[in-house]
Residue, then its C-alpha position, 0 to 999 in steps of 0.5 A: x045393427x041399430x042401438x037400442x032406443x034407450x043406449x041412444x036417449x042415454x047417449x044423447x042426454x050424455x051430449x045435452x048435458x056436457x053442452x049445457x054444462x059448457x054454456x053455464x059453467x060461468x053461471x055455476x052457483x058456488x056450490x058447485x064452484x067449491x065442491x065439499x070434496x075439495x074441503x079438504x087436501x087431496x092427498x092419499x089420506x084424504x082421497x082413501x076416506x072416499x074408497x079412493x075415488x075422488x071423481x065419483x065423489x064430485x060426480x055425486x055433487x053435481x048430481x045432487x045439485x043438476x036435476x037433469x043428472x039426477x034424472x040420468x041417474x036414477x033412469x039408469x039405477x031403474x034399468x041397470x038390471x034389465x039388460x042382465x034380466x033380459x040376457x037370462x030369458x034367452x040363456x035359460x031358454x038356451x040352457x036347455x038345448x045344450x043340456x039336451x044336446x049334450x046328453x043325447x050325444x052321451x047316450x048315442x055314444x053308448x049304442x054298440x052298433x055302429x052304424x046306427x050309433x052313426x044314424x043318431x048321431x047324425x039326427x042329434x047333428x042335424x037337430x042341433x044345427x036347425x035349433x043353432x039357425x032358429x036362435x040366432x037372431x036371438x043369440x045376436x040381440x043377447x050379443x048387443x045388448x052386452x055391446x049397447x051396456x058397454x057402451x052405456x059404462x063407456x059413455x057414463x065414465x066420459x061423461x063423469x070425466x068431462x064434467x068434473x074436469x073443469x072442477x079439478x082445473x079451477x081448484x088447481x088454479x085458485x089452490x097452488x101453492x105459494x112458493x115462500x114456504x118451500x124456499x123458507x123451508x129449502x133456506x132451513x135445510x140449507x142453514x142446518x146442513x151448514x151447521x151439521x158440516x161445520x160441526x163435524x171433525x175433520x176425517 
């Protein structure tokens, strides 16, 4: 089935962004270069001050400092409770058939002759699979609009990663340590060691 207008002009602005994002990256201004996430040490004192999620809080950077995903952003803020809204029509519509067809099935269980219990049955059985045919259409748009919402989370998830993936890579680059300190402190360790043993009877 085709995708809704929207999941499309969402994905499609997903792939304009993370194109532009590619010609301009040598254009950034340093704000966006030096992320106030990257202030600090990434270590697990500093990333569990962030709830833990380091590419939410870059992501969010970007977003304040690129109009065109500020625009994105508040687009799906407005729409995020449509499709759940839209989902609700149908299964409240839909909540009342089951609900009906339920408990005809119960009273007709309760008829002792059989063989018009049988006749009941069969009517609520035949009313059931014509209401089951008239929805159907319905019930499969209900079915992809939850596919075209996933699929909008899957999109907005890559795109978080592609943009700030580049911004983890330049950090690493401009950030790695020097290896003085550590071989000065592997030096110490080497020298105490040799002190502890020297001083340590024979046994």
């Amino acid at each position: 089935m085709k995708k809704y207008l929207l999941s499309s002009l969402v994905i499609s602005s997903i792939f304009l962004i993370v194109s532009c994002n590619e010609n301009k990256r040598e254009n950034k201004n340093s704000e966006i270069q030096n992320p106030e996430a990257f202030q600090d040490d990434i270590s697990l004192k500093s990333l569990s001050k962030r709830g833990g999620n380091l590419i939410e809080e870059l992501y969010a950077e970007l977003v304040e400092k690129t109009p065109e995903l500020k625009k994105l952003e508040t687009e799906l803020e407005t729409f995020q409770e449509t499709p759940s809204e839209t989902q609700n029509i149908f299964y409240n519509y839909n909540g009342k058939s089951t609900q009906f067809y339920g408990n005809a099935t119960g009273f007709a269980n309760q008829i002792t002759d059989s063989l018009n219990k049988k006749r009941v049955l069969d009517l609520i059985k035949k009313s059931n699979e014509k209401y089951d045919s008239e929805s159907k259409e319905i019930n499969e748009l209900v079915k992809q609009i939850s596919n075209s919402q996933n699929s909008i989370q899957d999109n907005h998830n890559i795109l978080k990663i592609v943009l700030t993936i580049s911004l983890i890579e330049k950090y690493q680059k401009e950030n790695l340590p020097k290896k003085k300190q550590f071989l000065e402190t592997i030096a110490k360790q080497k020298e105490l060691n040799k002190k502890i043993i020297e001083k340590t009877p024979k046994y």
